[in-house]
C-alpha positions in Angstrom: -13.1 7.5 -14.9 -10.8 9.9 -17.3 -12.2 10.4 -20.5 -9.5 10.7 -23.5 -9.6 14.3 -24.1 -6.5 14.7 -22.8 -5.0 12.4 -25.5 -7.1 14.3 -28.2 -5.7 17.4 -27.2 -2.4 16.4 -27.9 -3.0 14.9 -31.4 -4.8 17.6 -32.0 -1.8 19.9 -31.4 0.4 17.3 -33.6 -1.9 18.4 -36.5 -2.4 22.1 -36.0 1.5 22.4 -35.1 3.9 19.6 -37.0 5.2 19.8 -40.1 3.3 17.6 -42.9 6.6 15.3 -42.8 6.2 14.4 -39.2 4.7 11.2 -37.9 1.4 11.7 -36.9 0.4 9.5 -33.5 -3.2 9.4 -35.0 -2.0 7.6 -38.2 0.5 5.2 -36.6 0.6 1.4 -38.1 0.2 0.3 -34.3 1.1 -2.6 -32.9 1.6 -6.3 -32.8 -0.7 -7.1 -30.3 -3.8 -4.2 -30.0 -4.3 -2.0 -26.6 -6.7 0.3 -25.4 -6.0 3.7 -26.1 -4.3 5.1 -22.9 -6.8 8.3 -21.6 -3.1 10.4 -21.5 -0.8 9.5 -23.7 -0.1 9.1 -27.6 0.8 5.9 -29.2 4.6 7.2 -29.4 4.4 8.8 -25.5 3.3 5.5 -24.1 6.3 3.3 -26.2 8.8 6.1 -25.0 7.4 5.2 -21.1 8.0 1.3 -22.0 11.4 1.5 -22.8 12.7 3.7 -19.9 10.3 1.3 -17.5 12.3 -1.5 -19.2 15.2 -3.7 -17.6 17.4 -3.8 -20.7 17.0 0.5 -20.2 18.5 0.2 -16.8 21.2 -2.6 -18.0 23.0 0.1 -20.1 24.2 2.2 -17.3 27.1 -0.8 -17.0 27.6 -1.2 -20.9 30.7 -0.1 -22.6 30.2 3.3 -24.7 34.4 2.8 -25.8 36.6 2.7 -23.0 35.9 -0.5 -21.0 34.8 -0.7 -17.3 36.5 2.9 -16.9 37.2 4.1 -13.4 36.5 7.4 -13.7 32.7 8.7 -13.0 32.9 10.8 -16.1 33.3 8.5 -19.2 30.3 7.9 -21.6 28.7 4.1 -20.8 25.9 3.1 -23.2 23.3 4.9 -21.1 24.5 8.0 -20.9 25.2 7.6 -24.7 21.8 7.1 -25.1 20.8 9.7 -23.5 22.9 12.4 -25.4 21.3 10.5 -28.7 17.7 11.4 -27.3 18.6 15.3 -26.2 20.4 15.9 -29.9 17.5 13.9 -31.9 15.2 16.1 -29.6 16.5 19.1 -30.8 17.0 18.0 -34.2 12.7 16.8 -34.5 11.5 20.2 -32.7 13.5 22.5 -34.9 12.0 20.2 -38.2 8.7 20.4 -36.7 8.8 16.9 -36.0 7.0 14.4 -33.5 9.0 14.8 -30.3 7.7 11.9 -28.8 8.6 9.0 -31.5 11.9 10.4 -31.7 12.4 10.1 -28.5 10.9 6.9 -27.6 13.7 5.6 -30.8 16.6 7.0 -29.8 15.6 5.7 -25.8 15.5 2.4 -27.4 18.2 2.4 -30.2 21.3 0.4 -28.4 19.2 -1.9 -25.7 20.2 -4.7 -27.4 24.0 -4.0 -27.4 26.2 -6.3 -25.8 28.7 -6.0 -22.7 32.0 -4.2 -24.1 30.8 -2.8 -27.1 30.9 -2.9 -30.6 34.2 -5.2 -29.5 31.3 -8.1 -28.0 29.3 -7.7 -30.9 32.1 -8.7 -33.2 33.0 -11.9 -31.5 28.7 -12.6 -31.5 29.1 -11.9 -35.1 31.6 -13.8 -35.9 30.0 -17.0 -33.3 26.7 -17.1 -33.6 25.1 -18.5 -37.3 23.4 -16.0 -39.1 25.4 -13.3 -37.6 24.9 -10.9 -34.7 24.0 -7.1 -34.9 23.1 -5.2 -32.4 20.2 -3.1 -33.9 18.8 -6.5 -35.0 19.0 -7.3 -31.2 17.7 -4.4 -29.8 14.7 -5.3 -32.1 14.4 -8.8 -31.0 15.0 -6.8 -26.8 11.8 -4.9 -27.8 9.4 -7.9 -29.6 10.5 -11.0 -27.8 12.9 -11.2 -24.8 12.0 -8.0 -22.7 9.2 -9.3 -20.3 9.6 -12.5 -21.6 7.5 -11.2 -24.4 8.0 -7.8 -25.7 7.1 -4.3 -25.3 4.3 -4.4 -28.1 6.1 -0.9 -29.4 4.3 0.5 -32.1 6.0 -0.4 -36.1 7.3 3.0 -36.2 9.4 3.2 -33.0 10.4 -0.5 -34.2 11.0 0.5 -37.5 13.5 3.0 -36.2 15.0 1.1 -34.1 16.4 -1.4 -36.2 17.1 1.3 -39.0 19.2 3.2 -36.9 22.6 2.3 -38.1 24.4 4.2 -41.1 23.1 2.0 -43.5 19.7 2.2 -42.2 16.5 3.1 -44.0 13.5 4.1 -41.4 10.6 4.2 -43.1 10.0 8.0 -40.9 11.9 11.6 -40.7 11.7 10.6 -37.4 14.2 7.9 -37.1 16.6 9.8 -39.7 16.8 12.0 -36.8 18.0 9.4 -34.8 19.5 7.4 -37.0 21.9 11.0 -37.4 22.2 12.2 -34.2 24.1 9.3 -33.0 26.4 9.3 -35.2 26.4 13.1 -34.1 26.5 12.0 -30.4 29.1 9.2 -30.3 31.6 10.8 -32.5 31.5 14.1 -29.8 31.2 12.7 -26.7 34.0 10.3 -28.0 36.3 12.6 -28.4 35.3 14.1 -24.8 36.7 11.0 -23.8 39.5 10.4 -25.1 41.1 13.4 -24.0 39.7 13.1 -20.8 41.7 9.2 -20.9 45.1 11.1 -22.4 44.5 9.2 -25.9 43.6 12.4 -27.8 44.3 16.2 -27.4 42.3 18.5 -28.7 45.0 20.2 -30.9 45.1 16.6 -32.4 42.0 17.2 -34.4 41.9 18.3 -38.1 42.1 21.9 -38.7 39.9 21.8 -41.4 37.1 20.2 -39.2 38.1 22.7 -36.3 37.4 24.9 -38.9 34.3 24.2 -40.1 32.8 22.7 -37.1 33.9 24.3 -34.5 36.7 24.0 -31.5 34.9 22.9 -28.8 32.1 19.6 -27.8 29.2 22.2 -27.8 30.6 24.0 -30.8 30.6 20.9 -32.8 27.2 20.0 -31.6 25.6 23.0 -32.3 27.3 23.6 -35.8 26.1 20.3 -36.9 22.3 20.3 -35.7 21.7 24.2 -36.8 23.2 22.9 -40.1 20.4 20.1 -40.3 18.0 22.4 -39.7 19.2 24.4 -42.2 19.8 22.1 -45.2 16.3 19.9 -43.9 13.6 22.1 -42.8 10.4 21.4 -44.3 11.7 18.5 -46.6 11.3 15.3 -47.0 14.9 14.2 -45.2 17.4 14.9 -43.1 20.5 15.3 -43.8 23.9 17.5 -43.3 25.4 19.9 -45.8 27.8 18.3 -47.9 30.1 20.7 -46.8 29.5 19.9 -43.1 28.9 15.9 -44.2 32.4 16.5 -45.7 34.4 17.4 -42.3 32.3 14.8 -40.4 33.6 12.0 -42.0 37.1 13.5 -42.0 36.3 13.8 -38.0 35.3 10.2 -37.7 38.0 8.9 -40.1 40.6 10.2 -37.4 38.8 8.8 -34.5 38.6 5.4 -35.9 42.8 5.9 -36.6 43.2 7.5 -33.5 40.8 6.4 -30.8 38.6 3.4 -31.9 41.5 1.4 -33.1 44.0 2.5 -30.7 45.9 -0.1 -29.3 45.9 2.3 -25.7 42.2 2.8 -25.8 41.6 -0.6 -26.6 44.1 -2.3 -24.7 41.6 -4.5 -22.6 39.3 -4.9 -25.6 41.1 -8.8 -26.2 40.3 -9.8 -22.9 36.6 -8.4 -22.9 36.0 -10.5 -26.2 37.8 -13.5 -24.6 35.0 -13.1 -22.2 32.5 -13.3 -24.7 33.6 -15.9 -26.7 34.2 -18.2 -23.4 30.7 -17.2 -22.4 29.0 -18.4 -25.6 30.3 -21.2 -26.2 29.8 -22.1 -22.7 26.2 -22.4 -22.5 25.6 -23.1 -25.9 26.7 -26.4 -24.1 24.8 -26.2 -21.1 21.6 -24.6 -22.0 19.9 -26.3 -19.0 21.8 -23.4 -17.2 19.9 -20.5 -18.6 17.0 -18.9 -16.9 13.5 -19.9 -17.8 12.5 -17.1 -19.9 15.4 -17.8 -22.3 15.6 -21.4 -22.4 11.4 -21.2 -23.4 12.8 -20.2 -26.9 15.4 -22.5 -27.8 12.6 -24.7 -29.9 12.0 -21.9 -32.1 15.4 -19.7 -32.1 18.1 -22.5 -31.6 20.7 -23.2 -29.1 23.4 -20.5 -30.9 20.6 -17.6 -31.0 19.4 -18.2 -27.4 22.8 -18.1 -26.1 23.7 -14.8 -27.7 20.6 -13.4 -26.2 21.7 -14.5 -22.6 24.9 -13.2 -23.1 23.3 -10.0 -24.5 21.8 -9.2 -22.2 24.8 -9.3 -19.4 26.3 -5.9 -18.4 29.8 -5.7 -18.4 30.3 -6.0 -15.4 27.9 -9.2 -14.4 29.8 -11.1 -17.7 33.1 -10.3 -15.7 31.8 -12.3 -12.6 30.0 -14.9 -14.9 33.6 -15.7 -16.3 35.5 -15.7 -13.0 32.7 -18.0 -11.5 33.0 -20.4 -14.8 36.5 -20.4 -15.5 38.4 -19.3 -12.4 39.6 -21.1 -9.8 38.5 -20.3 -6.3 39.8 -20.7 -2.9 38.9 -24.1 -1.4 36.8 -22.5 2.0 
């Protein structure tokens, strides 16, 4: 049998090492349902190995980043999204002497309960379902409820973050200001990778005061905006961006959302992906003796409307496509 000293080697390191903002794994809140410590890993390494183990993980490689179902093999989709999150929050917790491993395992898990197309499906489950639909709240209720049919049983902090990850968010960790920042960090970037790559944007489009400041290139921008973090946050208690830097980021993202995430050209097939949605929904909110077991097994306690936005959810772009065509278009008699 392996004893734990493995485990208590690491935590050890996390107090000789991290900064005395960092999340300790030893003083974690833990979690809903009680485990035995694992011989190996820390509370935080063993959530981060839950959620890349997890289905909804592997469902965001055909999710919608912002161009829809794009044919070319270099566009962002929600997993690779996620992915550039986790390597700039990374970055971001080693330089601030954070824990590595809840950052991680938060930023692995921030978007698993985004819908197919986007913040574009998430708009038409807002506007649907009672009570209204937001995505972090749904990658919250992915990681207690409907993964496994029951959960992950993460720890509170890596759910804390989770669901605190948006703008307006207020994780109760350093660690999940980190992610909570370095997607905005990630999205606006790659997203302008994108859009030039899809002819929407140059880059002699952008600001020259942001050019200025931030830098003229994706890994100048990057790297301007974490070493200022570092800067401005080191061995404080939050993270944040210069105002001068915070300045020209907003500028950045005020042009993307008039030039790219309200496009017309970008989002050209956006009306039809929401059609999909909405003709999904209100489907088998009508015919919930359709849906699979392990979501019909909480209609008693969540209701027909919330059950049915989990179903649909869950769907990756591409399998909603096929659900629609199966539902609502005709076939050839055979």
């Amino acid at each position: 049998m392996v004893d734990d000293s493995f485990r208590r080697h690491v935590e050890e390191l996390e107090r000789q090492t991290l900064s005395r903002y960092a999340t300790l794994s030893v003083n974690s809140r833990g979690r809903e349902h009680e485990l035995p410590p694992c011989p190996v890993r820390t509370v935080f390494v063993r959530d981060r190995d839950r959620v890349v183990h997890c289905k909804s993980f592997r469902r965001l490689k055909h999710k919608t980043q912002v161009f829809l179902s794009p044919a070319g093999d270099h566009y962002r989709t929600r997993l690779t999204h996620t992915l550039e999150v986790s390597q700039i929050a990374r970055t971001i917790a080693r330089g601030l002497r954070l824990n590595e491993d809840l950052t991680e395992a938060i930023a692995l898990g921030h978007d698993l309960g985004h819908t197919p197309f986007g913040h574009a499906g998430e708009s038409v489950l807002n506007k649907l379902v009672p009570g209204g639909f937001e995505h972090n709240v749904q990658s919250l209720r992915q990681v207690e409820k409907l993964e496994n049919g029951t959960g992950l049983n993460l720890t509170f902090e890596v759910r804390d973050g989770i669901v605190s990850h948006k703008k307006d968010g207020n994780p109760c960790t350093l660690e999940g200001a980190v992610v909570s920042l370095a997607d905005r960090i990630a999205y606006i970037n790659h997203d302008i990778d994108d859009a030039v790559r899809a002819g929407v944007l140059d880059e002699n489009d952008l600001p020259e005061s942001c050019v200025a400041v931030l830098g003229d290139t994706h890994g100048n921008r990057i790297n301007t905006m974490i070493l200022d973090v570092l800067g401005v946050s080191f061995d404080k208690p939050y993270v944040r961006m210069s105002e001068a830097v915070k300045r020209e980021f907003d500028v950045l993202r005020d042009f993307m959302f008039e030039r790219v995430y309200l496009n017309p050209v970008a989002k050209r097939e956006e009306g039809k992906g929401m059609h999909v949605i909405e003709q999904l929904y209100l489907y088998y909110k009508n015919h919930m003796e359709l849906l699979p077991g392990e979501f019909a097994k909480n209609i008693a306690e969540d209701g027909e409307e919330r059950v049915a936005a989990d179903y649909i959810a869950c769907m990756t772009d591409r399998y909603a496509i096929e659900e629609f065509k199966r539902l609502f278009v005709p076939m050839e008699w055979q």
